[in-house]
SEVOMAR-979752 format. One line per field, with one value per residue (C-alpha): residue number from 1; residue in one letter; y, z negated, x. Coordinates in steps of 0.25 Angstrom, whole numbers. Each point is the difference from the previous one (the first is absolute). Layout:
BEGIN
k (NUM / ...)
r (A / ...)
Y (Y / ...)
Z (Z / ...)
X (X / ...)
This chain:
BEGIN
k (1 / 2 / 3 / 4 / 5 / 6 / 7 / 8 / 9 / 10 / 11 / 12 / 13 / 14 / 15 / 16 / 17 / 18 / 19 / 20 / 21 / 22 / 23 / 24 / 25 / 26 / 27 / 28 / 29 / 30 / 31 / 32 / 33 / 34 / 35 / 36 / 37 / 38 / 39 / 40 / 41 / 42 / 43 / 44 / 45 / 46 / 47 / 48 / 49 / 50 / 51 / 52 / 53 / 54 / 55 / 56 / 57 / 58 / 59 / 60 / 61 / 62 / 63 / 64 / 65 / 66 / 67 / 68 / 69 / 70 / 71 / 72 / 73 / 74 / 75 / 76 / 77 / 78 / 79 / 80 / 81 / 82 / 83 / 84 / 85 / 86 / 87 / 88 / 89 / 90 / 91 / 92 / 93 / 94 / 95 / 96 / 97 / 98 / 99 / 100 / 101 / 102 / 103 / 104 / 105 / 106 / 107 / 108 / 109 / 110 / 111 / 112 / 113 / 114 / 115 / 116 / 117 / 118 / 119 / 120 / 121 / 122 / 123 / 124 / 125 / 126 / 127 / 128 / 129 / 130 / 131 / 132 / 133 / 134 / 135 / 136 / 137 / 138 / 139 / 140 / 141 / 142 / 143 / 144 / 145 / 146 / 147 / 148 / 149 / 150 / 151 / 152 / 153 / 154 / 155 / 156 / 157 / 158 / 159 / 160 / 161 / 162 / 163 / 164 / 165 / 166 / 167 / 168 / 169 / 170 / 171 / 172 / 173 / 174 / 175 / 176 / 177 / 178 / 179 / 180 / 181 / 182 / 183 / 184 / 185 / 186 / 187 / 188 / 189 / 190 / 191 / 192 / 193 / 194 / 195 / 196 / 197 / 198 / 199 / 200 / 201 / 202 / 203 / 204 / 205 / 206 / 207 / 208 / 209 / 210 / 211 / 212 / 213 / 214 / 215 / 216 / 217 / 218 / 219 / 220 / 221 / 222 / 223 / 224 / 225 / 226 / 227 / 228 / 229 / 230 / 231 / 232 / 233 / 234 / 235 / 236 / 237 / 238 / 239 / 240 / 241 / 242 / 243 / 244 / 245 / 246 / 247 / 248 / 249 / 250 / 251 / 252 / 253 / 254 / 255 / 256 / 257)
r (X / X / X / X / X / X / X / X / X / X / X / X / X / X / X / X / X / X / X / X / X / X / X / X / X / X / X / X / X / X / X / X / X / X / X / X / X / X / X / X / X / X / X / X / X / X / X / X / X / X / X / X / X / X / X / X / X / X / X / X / X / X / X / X / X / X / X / X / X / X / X / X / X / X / X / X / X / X / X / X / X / X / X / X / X / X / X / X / X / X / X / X / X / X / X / X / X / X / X / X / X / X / X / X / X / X / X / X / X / X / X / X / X / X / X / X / X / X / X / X / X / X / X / X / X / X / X / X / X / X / X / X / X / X / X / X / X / X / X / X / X / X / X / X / X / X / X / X / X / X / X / X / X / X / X / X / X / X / X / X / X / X / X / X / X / X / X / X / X / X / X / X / X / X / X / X / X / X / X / X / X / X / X / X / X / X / X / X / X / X / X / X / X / X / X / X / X / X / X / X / X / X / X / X / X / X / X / X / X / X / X / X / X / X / X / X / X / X / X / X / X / X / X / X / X / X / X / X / X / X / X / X / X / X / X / X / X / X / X / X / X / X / X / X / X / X / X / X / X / X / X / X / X / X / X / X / X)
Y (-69 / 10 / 10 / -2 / 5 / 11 / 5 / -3 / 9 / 11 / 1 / 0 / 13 / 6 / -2 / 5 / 12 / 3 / -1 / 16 / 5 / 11 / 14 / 2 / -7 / 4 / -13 / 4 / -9 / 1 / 8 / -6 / -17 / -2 / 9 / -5 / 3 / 5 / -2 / 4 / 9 / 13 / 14 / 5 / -13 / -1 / -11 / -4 / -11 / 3 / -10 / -13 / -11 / -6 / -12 / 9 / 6 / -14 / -4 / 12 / -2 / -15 / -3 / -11 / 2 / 11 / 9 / -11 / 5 / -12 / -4 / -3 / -14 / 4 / 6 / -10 / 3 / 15 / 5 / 5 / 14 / -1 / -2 / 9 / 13 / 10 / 8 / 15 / 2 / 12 / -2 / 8 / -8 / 9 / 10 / -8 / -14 / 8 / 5 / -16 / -3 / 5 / -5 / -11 / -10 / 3 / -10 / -7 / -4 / 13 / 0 / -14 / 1 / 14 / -4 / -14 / 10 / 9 / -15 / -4 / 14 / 4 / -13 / -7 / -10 / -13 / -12 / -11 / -6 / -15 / -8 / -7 / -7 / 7 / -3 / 12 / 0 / -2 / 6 / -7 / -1 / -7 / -4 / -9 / 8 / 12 / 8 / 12 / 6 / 11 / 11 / -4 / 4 / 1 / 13 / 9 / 12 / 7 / 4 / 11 / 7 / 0 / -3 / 1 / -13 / -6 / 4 / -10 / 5 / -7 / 0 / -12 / -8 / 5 / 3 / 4 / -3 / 4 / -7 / -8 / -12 / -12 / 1 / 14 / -7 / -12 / 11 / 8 / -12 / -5 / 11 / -4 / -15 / -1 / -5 / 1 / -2 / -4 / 0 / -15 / 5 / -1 / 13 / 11 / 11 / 13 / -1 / 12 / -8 / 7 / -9 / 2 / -9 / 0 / 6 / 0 / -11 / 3 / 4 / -5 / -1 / -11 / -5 / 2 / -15 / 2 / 12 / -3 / -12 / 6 / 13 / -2 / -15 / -3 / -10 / 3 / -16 / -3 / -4 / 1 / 6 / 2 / 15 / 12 / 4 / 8 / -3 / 12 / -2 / 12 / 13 / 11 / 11 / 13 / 12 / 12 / 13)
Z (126 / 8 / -4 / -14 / 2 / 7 / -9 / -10 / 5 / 3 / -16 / -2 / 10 / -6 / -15 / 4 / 8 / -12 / -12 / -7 / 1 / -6 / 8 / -4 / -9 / -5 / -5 / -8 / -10 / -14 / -9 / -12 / 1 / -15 / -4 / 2 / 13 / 3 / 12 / 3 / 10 / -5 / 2 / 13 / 6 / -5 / -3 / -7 / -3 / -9 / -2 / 7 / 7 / 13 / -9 / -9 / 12 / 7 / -15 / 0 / 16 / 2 / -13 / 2 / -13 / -5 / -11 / -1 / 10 / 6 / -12 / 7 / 2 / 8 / 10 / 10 / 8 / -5 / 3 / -13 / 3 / 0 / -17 / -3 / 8 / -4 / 8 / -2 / 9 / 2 / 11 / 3 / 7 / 10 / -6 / 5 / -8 / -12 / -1 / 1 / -14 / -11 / 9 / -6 / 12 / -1 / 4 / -12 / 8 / 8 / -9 / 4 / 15 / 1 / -8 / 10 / 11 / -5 / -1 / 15 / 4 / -8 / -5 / 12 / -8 / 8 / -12 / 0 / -12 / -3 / -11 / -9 / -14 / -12 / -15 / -6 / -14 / -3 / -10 / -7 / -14 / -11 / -10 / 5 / -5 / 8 / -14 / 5 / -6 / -12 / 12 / 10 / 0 / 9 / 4 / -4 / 8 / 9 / 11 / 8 / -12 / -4 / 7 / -10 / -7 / 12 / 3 / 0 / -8 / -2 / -2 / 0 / -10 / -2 / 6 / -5 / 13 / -4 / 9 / 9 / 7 / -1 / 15 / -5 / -12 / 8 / 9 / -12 / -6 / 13 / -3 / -13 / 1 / 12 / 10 / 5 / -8 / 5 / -10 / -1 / -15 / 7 / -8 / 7 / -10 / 0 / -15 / -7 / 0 / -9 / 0 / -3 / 2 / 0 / 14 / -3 / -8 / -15 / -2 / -13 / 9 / 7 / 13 / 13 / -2 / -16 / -1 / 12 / -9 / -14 / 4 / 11 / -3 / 15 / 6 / 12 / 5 / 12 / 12 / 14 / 11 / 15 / 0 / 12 / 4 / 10 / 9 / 3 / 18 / 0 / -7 / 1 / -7 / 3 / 6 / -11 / 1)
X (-44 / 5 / -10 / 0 / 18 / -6 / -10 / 11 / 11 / -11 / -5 / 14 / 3 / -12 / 7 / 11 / -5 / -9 / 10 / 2 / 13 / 7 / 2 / 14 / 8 / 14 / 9 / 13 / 10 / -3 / 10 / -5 / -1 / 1 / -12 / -14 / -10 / -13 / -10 / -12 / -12 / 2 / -12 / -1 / 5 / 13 / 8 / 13 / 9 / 11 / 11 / -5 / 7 / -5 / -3 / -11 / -6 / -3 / -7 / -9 / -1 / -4 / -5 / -11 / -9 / -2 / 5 / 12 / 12 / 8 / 10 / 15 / -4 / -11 / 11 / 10 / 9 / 5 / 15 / 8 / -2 / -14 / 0 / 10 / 1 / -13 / -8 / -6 / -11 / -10 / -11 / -12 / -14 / -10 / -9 / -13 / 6 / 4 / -15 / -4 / 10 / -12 / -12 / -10 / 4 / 14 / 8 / 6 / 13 / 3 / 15 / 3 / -3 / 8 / 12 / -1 / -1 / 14 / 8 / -4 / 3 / 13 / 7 / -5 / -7 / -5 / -7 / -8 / -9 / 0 / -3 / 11 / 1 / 5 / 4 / -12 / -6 / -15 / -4 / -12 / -6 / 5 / -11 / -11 / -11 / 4 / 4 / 11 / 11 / -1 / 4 / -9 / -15 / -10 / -2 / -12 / 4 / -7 / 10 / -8 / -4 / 17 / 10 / 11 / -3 / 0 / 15 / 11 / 12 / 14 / 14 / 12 / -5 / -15 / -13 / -14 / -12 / -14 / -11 / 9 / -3 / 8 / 4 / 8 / 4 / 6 / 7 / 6 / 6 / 7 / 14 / 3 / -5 / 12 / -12 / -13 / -12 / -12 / -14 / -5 / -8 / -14 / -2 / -8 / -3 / 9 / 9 / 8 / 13 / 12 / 15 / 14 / 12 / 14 / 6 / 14 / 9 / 2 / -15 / -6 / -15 / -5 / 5 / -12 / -6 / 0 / -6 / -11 / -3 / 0 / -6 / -10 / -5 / 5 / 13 / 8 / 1 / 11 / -6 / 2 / -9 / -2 / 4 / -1 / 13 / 6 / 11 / 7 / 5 / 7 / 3 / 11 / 3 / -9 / 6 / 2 / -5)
């Protein structure tokens, strides 16, 4: 017993010593909270996050699957200031981990890990993950026979021959996906449906999916749950599930410069 808490806190150590982090990073308060924000690895190794809360960061940071960033529910534990005061950042990473970014065996987390890196070191972040049940959506089919919607299809598209139909484009109150999974599906729906949406449709295939709603009171469209019904042929049923969360320990306000 004793030597399995050993080799435990050593692969720990050796995680921890191995996780990327930024060169320099530059942290100031954002000027601009009511206008939208950007984030992402820019050429050359750059990278920038404009308008964030802490609560965003830790959702691109410690998310557990993959596109989906953890949705507020996901996050316990979080101080006031934490959701509501917004974050310009400019960082730079080292020359050799920049030229790793377009290799074939990149590492598809390298954003993740180096924005977890900035929170320990800047807002002194400390967290732990554990399970607990929440009220989700799942989203499943609503015909017995499987027939979908008139906007959903399966997808004929050949991704790597173009990638513009592949893109995903949307606005409040629409969105047009062309060979998208149903796990990207589940997670586009999760913001306008008020929860988190897992797929339980059993579907496997990749689908062009086009849908409008109504985002804002007054709309003559359909609500989310009408229009995922009418127009895609699937349900969003209210369920409960065990759920990864992250319990935030301690967080602090990062020093400006």
């Amino acid at each position: 017993m004793r030597h399995a808490a050993i080799a435990l806190l050593l692969l720990v150590a050796q995680d921890a010593a191995q996780k990327p982090a930024f060169e320099v990073a530059a942290i100031k308060r954002s000027e601009n909270i009511d206008a939208g924000g950007t984030l992402g690895l820019l050429p050359g190794g750059r990278f920038r996050a404009i308008n964030w809360d802490a609560r965003a960061l830790i959702g691109v940071a410690y998310r557990t699957r993959p596109p989906r960033t953890l949705d507020r529910s996901q996050i316990i534990g979080l101080p006031d200031w934490a959701l509501t005061e917004r974050y310009d950042i400019n960082a730079k990473i080292a020359v050799e981990l920049a030229a790793t970014i377009d290799a074939p065996n990149r590492d598809p987390n390298l954003m993740p890990k180096l924005v977890q890196s900035l929170l320990e070191d800047r807002f002194k972040l400390k967290m732990h993950y554990e399970k607990r049940e929440l009220p989700v959506y799942a989203l499943v089919v609503v015909k017995k026979d499987g027939a979908l919607g008139p906007r959903m299809q399966v997808s004929n598209v050949d991704c790597q021959a173009d990638r513009s139909k592949c893109s995903i484009r949307g606005e409040l109150g629409f969105f047009k996906a062309g060979s998208v999974t149903m796990e990207t599906l589940a997670t586009m729906l999760s913001r306008p449906a008020g929860r988190l949406v897992f797929d339980h449709t059993g579907l496997t295939a990749k689908y062009d999916v086009d849908l409008e709603w109504a985002d804002e009171a007054g709309s003559d469209k359909p609500s989310i749950f009408a229009a995922v019904q009418e127009q895609l042929g699937l349900k969003l049923e209210a369920t409960r599930e065990p759920v990864d969360v992250v319990v935030i320990d301690r967080i602090e306000r990062p020093a400006e410069d």
